[in-house]
N, C-alpha and C positions, 0 to 999 in steps of 0.2 A: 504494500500500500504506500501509497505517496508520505511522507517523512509530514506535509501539514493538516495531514488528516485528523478527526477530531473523534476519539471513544467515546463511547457509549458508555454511561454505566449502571451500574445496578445501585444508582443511588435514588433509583424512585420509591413513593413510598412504602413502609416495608410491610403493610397488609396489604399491599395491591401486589406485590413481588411474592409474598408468603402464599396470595390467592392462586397464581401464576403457578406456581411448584407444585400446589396440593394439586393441581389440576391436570398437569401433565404427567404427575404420581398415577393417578386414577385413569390417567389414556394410557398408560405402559402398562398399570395392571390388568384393564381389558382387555388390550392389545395380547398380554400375555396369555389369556385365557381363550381366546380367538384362534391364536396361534398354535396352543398346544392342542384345542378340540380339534384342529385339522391336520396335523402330524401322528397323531395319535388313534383317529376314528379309522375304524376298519373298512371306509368308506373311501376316504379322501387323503390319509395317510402312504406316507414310502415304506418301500420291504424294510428298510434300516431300521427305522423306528420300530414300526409297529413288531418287528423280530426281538428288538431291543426289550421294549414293555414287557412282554410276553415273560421276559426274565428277571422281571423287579420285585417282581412279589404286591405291587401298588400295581393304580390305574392313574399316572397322571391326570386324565379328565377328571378323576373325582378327587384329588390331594393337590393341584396345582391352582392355586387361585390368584397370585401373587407374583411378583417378580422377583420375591426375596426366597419364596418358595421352591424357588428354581435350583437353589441349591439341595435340594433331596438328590439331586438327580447326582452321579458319580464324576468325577471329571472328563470335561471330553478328551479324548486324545487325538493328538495330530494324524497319527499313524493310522486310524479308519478314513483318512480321507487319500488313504495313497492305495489306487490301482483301483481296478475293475472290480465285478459290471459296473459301470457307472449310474446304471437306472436303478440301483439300489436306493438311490437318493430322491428320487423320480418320484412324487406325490400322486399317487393315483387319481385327485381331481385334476392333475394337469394334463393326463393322458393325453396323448392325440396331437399336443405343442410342439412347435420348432423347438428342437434344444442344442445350446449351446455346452461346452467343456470348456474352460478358464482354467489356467494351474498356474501355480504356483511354485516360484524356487527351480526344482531340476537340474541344478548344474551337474549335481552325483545321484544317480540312485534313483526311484518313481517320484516325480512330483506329485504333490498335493495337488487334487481337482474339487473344484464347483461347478457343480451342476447347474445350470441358467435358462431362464427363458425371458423375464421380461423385466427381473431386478435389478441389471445392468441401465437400464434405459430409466427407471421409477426414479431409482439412488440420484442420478444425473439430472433427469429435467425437477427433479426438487435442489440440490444444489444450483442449481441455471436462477433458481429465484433470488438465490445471495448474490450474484453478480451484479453491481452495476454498470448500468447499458451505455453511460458514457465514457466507459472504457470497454465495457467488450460489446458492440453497437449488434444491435438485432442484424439481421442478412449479413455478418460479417463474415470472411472466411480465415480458416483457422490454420496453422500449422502444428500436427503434432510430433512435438520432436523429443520422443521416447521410445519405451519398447513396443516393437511389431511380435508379432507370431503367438502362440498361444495362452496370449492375457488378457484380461479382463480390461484393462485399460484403457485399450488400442481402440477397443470398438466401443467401449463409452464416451472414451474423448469422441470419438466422431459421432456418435448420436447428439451428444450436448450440442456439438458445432449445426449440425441438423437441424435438431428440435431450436436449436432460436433464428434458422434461417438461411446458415451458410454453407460452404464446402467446404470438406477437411482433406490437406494435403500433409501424408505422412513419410517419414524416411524408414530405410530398411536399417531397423537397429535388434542384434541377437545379445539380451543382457548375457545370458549363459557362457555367451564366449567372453566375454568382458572377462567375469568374474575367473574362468580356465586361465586366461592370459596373465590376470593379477594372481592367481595361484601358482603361476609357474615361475612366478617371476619376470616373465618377458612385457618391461615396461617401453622398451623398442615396440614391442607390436600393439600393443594395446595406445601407444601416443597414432601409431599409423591409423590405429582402427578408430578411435577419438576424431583423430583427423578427417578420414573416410566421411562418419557421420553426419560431423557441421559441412563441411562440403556439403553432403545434401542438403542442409538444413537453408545454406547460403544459395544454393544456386537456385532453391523454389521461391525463396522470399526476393530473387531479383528477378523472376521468370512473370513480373508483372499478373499476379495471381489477386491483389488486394488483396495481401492477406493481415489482417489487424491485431490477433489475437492468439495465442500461443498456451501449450503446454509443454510446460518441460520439466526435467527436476533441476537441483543447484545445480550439481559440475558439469551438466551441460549445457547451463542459463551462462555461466561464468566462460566454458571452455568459446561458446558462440559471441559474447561480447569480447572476450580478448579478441577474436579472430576478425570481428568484424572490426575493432580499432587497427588492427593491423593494416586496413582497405581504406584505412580514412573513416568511418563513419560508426553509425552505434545501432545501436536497437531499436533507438527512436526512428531514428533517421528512414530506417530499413520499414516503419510501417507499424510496427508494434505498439498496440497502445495499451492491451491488459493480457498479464501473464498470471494463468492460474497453473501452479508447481507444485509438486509436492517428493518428498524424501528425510530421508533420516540425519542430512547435513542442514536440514534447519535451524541452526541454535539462532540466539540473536545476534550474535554476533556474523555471523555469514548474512542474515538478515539487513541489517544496517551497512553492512559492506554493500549487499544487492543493488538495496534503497538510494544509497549516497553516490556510488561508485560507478555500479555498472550500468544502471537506468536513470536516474535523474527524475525530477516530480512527476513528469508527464506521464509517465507510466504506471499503471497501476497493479503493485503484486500481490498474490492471495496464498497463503499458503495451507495446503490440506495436508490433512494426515488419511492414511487410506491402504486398503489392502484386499486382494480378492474376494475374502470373506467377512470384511465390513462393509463396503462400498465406502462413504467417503465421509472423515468428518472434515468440517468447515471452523476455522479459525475465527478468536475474534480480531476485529479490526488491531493491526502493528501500528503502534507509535513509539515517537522516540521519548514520548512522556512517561512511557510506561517499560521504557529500556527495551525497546524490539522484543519484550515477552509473546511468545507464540500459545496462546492457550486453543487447544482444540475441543471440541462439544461433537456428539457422535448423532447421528440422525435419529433420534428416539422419535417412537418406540418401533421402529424398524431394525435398530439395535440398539447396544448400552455399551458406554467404555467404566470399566473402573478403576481403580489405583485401587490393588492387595498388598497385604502383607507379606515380605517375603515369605517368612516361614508358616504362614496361615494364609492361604487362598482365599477362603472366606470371610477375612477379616479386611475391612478398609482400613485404610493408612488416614490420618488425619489429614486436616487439608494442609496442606504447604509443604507434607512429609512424600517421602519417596518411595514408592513401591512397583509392582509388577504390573504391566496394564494384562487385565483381564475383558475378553471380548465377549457378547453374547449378540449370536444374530436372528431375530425373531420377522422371517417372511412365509408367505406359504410357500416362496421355494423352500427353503434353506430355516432348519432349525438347528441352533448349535449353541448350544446352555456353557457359557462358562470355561471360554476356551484360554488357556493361558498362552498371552503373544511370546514372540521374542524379543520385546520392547518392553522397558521402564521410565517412568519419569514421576512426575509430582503431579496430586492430586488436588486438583482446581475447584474455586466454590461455581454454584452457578450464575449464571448472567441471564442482562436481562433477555435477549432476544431466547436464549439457550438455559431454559430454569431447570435445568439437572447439570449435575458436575460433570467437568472437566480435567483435559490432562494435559500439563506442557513440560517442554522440557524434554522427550520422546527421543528416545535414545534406545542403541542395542543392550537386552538386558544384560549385567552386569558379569553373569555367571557361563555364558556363552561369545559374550562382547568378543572374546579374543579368536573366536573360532570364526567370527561372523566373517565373509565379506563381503562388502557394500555395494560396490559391482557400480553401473550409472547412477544408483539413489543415493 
């Protein structure tokens, strides 16, 4: 976001804000009981679950009422979501739908898969409502300059570019090899392959496309404004007027570098947090009032972020303290109670646009951090 822009806060009065919170308590809890009658009914349920139930000794329809409830339920593991059938996931009211595969990771080993049909597209054109349209202008055309091939990303960034109008022009980018090349050590090939990329990225936004609006993450928001200074000119200059980014090198401080540095006011950046099995949370407004703090708010009640305890899952960490982010994603595609990320950071009060908590600071968790690597995000 532009460096004069002005927060929001949750300094309204505090039974209108207190009213606000009870109320979007009370749509997660319905949502939650929505949710599980249709994961669970022998009707409209997937083989997963409803095999799952079958072994709990409970009927979630009749012991699920709650969203706190939801911890009955064991933890989810990563590991049921790698490998086939895929329609194991397949909710029998969706029979008959186009369906999508989205994965996740794969550099070594089966990637993580989600099953999709129309939550890629929901997650986006409700994010598309937080954008302001005097930076990302309705019929605009977009370039998306990130991962291609089997993610979830690729073809949300370009339904968003769609659903408000315009056309999305992508480049051929493989994270997998990124991340092979950074493991091998070969930073000779990985600068070639970096190179490779923005070349594309540069030669569409001069191929006279209008295109205004962009997705990227940091190191290749950074790697594209070096390259373009290198040609004489910037981001601006190039057409860009609003960048929605998102990845794990958000701190504020890379932030305030973006801000000051590599865009200048006219541009305006949004930074999400987001991942094949969230869809996407939305940040609040950055200022330098408030030191380029990134607090993200998860799209409830379509999902929930939390901040845990390290050593207790189910226990929340106070607000300002540091724990594990734990995910829970509640659609009729996709039901998944209490998944624990590979991401930590601090747990945020809520705001006003966003009256459930928040998490910033969104880093690799602590205990894998050194195993992670980051690859384009």
């Amino acid at each position: 976001m532009n460096p004069g822009a002005v927060e929001h806060s949750t300094n309204m009065a505090d039974g209108d804000f207190s009213l606000k919170a009870q109320e979007a308590k009370a749509k997660l809890d319905a949502h939650v009981r929505e949710v599980v009658q249709w994961h669970f009914s022998p009707e409209t349920g997937c083989p997963f679950w409803l095999d799952f139930a079958s072994k709990l000794g409970w009927d979630p329809r009749r012991e699920i009422h709650s969203f706190e409830d939801l911890k009955k339920f064991p933890p989810f593991e990563d590991d049921w979501l790698r490998g086939g059938p895929l329609r194991r996931w397949l909710p029998k009211g969706l029979a008959g739908k186009p369906i999508y595969v989205f994965e996740t990771g794969g550099t070594t080993g089966v990637p993580k898969s989600r099953l999709a049909v129309e939550d890629f597209r929901i997650d986006y054109e409700m994010f598309s409502e937080t954008l302001p349209d005097a930076y990302f202008p309705k019929g605009a055309n977009w370039l998306m300059l990130g991962p291609s091939g089997p993610r979830r990303l690729r073809l949300a960034v370009e339904h968003l570019c769609q659903h408000r109008g315009g056309i999305c022009f992508c480049v051929d980018l493989d994270p997998r090899w990124v991340i092979k090349l950074i493991k091998q050590g070969n930073m000779d090939g990985l600068e070639k392959y970096k190179a490779h990329v923005i070349e594309q990225a540069i030669t569409i936004l001069g191929a006279g496309h209008d295109i205004r609006c962009m997705f990227t993450t940091p190191k290749l928001l950074e790697a594209l404004a070096e390259e373009l200074e290198k040609r004489g000119t910037n981001v601006k200059a190039a057409g860009i007027t609003g960048i929605f980014a998102g990845g794990t090198e958000f701190t504020p401080q890379y932030t305030r570098f973006a801000i000051e540095e590599l865009l200048g006011e006219c541009v305006y950046l949004t930074p999400t947090y987001g991942n094949t099995l969230m869809g996407l949370a939305c940040s609040k407004p950055v200022s330098a009032a408030d030191g380029y703090k990134i607090t993200y708010f998860a799209p409830q009640p379509r999902a929930v972020i939390e901040v845990v305890s390290f050593d207790d899952a189910d226990q929340l960490v106070g607000y300002g303290e540091t724990g594990r982010v734990r995910l829970t994603t509640l659609t009729r595609e996709t039901f998944i109670p209490g998944f624990l990320e590979r991401d930590e950071g601090e747990r945020e009060p809520p705001y006003e646009k966003y009256p459930w908590d928040g998490v910033s600071g969104v880093r690799p968790f602590r205990k894998i951090a050194a195993q992670t690597t980051v690859g384009v995000y």
